[in-house]
N, CA, C and O atoms as CSV, one atom per row, in Angstrom:
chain,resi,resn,atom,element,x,y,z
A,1,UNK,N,N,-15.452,31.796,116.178
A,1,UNK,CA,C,-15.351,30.689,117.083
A,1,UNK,C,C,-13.868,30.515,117.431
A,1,UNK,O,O,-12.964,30.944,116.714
A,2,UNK,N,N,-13.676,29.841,118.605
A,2,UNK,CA,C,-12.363,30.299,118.894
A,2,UNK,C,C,-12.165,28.536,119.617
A,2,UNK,O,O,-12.794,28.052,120.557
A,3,UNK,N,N,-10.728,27.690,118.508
A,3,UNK,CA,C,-10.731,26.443,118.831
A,3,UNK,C,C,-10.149,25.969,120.051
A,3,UNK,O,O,-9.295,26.631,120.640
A,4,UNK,N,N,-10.568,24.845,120.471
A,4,UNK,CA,C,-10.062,24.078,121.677
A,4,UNK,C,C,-9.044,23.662,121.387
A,4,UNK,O,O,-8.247,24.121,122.205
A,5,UNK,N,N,-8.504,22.996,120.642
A,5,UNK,CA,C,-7.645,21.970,120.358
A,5,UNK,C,C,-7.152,22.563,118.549
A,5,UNK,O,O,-7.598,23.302,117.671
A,6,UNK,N,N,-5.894,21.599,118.813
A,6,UNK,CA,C,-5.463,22.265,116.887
A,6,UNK,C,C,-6.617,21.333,115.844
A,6,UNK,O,O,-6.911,20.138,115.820
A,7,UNK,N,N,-6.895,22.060,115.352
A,7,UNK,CA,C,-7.530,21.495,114.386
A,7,UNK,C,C,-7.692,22.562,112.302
A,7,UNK,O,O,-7.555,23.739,111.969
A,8,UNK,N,N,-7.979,21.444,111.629
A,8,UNK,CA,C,-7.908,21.497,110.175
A,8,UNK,C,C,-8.957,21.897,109.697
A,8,UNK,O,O,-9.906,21.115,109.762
A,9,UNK,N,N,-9.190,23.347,108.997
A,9,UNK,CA,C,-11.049,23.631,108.601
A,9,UNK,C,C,-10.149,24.386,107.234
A,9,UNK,O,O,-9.269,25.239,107.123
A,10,UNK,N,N,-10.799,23.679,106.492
A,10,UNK,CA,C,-10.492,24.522,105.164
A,10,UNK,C,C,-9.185,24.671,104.598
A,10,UNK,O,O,-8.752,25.610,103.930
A,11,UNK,N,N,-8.463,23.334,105.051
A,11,UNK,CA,C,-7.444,23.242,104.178
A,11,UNK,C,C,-6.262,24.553,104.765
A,11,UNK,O,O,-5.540,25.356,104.173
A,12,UNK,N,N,-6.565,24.210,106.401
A,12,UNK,CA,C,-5.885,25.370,107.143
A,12,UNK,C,C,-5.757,24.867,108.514
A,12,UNK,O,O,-6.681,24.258,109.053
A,13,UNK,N,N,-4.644,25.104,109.093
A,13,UNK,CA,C,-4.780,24.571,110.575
A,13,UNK,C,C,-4.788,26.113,111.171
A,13,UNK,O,O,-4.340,27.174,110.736
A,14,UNK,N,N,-5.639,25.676,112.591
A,14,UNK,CA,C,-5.423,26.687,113.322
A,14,UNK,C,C,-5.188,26.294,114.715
A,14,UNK,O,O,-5.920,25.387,115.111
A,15,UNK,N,N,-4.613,26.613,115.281
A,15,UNK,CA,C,-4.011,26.100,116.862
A,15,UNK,C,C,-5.200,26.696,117.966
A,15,UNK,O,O,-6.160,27.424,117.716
A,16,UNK,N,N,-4.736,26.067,119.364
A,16,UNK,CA,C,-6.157,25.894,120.060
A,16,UNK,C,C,-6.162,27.569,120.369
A,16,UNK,O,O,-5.073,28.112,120.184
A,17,UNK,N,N,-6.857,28.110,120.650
A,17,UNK,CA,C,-6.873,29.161,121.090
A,17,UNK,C,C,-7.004,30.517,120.048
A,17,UNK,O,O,-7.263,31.688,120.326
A,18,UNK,N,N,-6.724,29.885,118.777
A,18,UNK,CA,C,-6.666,30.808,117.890
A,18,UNK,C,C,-8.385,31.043,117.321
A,18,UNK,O,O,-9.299,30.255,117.567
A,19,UNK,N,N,-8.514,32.328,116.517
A,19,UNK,CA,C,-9.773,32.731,115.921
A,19,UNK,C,C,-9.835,31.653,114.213
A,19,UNK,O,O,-9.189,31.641,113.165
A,20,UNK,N,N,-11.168,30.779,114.871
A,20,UNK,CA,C,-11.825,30.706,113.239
A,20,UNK,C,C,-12.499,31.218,112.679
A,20,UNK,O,O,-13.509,31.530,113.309
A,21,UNK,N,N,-12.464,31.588,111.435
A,21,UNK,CA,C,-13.569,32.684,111.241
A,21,UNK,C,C,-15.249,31.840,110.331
A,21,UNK,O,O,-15.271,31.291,109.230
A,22,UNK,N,N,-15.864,31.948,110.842
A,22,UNK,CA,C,-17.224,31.831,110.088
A,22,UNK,C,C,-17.374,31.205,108.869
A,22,UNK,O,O,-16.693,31.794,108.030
A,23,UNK,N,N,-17.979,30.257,108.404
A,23,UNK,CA,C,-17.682,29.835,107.266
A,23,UNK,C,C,-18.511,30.660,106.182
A,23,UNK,O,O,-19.716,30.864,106.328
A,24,UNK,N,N,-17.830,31.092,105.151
A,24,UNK,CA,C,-18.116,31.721,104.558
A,24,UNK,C,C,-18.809,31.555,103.537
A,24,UNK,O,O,-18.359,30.883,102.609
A,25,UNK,N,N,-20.029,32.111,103.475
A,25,UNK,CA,C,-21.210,31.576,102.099
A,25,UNK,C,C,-20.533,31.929,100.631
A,25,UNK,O,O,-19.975,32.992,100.360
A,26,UNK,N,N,-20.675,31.013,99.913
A,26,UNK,CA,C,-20.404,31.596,98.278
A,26,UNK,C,C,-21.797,31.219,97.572
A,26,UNK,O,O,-22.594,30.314,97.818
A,27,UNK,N,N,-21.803,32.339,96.511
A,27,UNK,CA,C,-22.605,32.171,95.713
A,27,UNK,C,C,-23.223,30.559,95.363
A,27,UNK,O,O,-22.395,29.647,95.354
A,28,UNK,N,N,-24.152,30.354,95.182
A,28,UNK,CA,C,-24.411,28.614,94.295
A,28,UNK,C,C,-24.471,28.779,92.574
A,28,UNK,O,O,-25.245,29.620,92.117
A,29,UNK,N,N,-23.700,28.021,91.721
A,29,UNK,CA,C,-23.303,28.376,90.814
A,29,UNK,C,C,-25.052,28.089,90.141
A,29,UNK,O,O,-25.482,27.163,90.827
A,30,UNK,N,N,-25.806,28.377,89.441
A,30,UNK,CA,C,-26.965,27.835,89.211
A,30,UNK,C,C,-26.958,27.665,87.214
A,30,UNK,O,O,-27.895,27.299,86.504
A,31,UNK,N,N,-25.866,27.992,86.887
A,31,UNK,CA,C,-25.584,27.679,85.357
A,31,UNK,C,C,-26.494,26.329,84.893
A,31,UNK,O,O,-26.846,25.441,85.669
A,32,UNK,N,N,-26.808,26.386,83.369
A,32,UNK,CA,C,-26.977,25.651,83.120
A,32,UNK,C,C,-25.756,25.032,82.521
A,32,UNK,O,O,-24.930,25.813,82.049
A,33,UNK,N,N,-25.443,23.372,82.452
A,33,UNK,CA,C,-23.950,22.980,81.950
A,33,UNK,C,C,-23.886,23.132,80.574
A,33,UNK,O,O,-25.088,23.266,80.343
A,34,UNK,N,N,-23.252,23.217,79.328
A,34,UNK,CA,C,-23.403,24.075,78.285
A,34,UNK,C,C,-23.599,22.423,77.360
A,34,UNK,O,O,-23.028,21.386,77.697
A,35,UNK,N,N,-24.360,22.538,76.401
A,35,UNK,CA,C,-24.466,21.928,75.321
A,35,UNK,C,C,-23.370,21.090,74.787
A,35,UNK,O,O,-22.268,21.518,74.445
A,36,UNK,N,N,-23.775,19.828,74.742
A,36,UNK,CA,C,-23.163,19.058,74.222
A,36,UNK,C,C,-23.011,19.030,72.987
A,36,UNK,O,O,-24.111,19.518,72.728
A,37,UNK,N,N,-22.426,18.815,71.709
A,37,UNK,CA,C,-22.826,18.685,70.418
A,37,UNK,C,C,-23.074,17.107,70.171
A,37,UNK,O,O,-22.466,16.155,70.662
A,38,UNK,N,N,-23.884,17.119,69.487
A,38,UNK,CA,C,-24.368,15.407,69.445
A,38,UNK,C,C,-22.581,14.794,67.820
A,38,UNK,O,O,-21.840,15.345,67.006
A,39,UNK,N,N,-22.836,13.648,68.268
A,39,UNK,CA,C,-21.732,13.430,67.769
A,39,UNK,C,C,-22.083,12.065,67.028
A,39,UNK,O,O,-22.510,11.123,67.694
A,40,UNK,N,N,-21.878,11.938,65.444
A,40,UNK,CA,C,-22.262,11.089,64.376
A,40,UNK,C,C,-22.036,9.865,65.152
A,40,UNK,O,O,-21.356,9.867,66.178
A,41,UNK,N,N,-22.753,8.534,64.539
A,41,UNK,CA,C,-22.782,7.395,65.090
A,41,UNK,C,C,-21.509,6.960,64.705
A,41,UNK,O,O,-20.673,7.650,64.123
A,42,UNK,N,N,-21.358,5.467,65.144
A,42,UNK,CA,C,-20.089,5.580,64.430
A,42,UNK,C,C,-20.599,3.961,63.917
A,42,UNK,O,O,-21.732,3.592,64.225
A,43,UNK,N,N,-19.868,3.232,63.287
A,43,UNK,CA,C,-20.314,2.142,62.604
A,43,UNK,C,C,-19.916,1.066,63.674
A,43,UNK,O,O,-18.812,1.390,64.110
A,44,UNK,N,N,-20.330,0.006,64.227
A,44,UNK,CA,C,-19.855,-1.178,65.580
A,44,UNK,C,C,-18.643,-1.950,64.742
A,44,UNK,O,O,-18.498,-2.120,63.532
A,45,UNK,N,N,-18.114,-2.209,65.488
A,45,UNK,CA,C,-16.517,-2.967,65.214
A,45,UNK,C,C,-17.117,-4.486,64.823
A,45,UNK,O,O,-18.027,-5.126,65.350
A,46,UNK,N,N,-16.224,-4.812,63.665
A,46,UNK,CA,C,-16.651,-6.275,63.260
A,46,UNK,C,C,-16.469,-6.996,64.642
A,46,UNK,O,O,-15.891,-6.732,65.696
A,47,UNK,N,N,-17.102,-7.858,64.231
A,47,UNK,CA,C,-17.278,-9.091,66.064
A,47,UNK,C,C,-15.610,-9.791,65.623
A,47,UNK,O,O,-15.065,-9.865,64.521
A,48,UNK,N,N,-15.185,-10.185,66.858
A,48,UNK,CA,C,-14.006,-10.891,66.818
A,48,UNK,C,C,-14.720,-12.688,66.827
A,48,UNK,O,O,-15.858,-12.988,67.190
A,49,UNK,N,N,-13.824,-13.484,66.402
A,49,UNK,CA,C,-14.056,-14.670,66.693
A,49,UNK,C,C,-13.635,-15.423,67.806
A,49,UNK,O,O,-12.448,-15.705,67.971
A,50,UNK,N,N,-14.571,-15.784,68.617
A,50,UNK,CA,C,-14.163,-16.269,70.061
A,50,UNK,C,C,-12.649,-16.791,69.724
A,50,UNK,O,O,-12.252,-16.902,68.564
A,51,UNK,N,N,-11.861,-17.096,70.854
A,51,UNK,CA,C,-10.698,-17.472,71.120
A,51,UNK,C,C,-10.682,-19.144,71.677
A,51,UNK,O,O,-11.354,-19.707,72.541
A,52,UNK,N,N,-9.732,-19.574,70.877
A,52,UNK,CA,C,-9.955,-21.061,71.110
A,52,UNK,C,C,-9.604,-21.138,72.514
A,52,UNK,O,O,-8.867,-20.357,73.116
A,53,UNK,N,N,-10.485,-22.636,73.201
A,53,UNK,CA,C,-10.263,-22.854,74.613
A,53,UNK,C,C,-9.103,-23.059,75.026
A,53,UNK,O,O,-8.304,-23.390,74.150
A,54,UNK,N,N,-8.700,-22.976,76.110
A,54,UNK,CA,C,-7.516,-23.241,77.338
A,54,UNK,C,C,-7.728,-24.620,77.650
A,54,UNK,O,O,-8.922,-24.912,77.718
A,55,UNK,N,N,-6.940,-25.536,77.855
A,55,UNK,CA,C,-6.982,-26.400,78.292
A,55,UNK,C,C,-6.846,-26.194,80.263
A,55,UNK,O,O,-5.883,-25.694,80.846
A,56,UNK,N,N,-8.350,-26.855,81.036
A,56,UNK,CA,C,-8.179,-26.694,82.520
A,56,UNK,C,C,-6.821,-27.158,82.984
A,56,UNK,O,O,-6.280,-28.160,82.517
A,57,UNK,N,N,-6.362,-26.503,83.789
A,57,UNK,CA,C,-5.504,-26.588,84.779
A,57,UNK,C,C,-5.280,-28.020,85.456
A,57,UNK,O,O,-6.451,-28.399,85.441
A,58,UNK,N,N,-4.540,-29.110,86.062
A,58,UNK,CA,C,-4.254,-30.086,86.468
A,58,UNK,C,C,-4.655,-30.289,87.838
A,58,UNK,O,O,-5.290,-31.197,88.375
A,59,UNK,N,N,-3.979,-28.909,88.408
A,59,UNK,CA,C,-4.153,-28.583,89.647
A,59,UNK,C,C,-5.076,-27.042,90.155
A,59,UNK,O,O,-5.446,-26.507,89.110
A,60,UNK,N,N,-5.251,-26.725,90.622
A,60,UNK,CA,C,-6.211,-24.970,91.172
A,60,UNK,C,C,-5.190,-24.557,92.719
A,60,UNK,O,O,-5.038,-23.460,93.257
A,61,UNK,N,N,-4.609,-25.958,93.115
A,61,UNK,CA,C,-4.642,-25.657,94.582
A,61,UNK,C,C,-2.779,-25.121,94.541
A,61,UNK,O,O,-1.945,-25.234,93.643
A,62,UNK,N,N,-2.703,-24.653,95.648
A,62,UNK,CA,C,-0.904,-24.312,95.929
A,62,UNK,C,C,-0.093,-25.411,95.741
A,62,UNK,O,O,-0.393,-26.604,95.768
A,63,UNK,N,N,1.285,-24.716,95.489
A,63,UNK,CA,C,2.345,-25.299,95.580
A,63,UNK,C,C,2.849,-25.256,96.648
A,63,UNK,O,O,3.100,-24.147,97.120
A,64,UNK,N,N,3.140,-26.354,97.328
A,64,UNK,CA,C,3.921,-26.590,98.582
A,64,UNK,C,C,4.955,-27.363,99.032
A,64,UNK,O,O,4.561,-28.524,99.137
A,65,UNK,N,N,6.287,-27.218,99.395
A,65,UNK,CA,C,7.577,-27.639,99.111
A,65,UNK,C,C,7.406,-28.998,100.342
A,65,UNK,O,O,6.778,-28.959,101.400
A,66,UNK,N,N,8.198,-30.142,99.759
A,66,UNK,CA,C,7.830,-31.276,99.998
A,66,UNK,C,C,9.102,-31.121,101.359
A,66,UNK,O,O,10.228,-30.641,101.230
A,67,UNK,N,N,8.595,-31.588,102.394
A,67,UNK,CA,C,10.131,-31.759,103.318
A,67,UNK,C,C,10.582,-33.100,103.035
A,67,UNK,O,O,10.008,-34.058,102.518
A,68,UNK,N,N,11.678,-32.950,103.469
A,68,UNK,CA,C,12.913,-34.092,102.937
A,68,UNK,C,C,13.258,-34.293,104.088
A,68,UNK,O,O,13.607,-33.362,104.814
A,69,UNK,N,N,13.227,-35.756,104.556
A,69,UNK,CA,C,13.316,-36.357,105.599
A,69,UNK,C,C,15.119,-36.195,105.997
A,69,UNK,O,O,15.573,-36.704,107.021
C-alpha cells in the first residue's frame, strides 16, 4: 500500500508516497502459562486497634482574605 499522507504504522513513519508493506502475520503464541507453585498460607496480622477520633473541623468551607476598607 502506498501512503497518502505521512503517517505512523508500527512504530515507524513513512512519508506520503512511500511503500507500506503488509502487515505481517506472526505466529499466535498458544502456550500454556506455566505453573504457579501454590504458596503456604500465611498466618492474618493481629487486628490493629481503631484509632482514636479527630475532633470535626470548625469550618469545611475556604479561606478568604477579608478586604480592608
Amino acid at each position: 500500500m502506498i501512503a497518502t499522507h505521512n503517517i505512523k504504522v508500527n512504530g515507524r513513519w513513512y512519508r506520503a508516497g512511500e511503500e507500506i508493506p503488509e502487515k505481517e502475520e506472526t505466529p499466535k503464541k498458544t502456550e500454556k502459562p506455566a505453573e504457579v507453585p501454590e504458596v503456604p498460607a500465611m498466618e492474618e496480622p493481629a487486628k490493629e486497634e481503631p484509632k482514636a477520633e479527630t475532633k470535626a473541623r470548625a469550618s469545611s468551607g475556604t479561606r478568604r482574605k477579608k478586604i480592608s476598607e
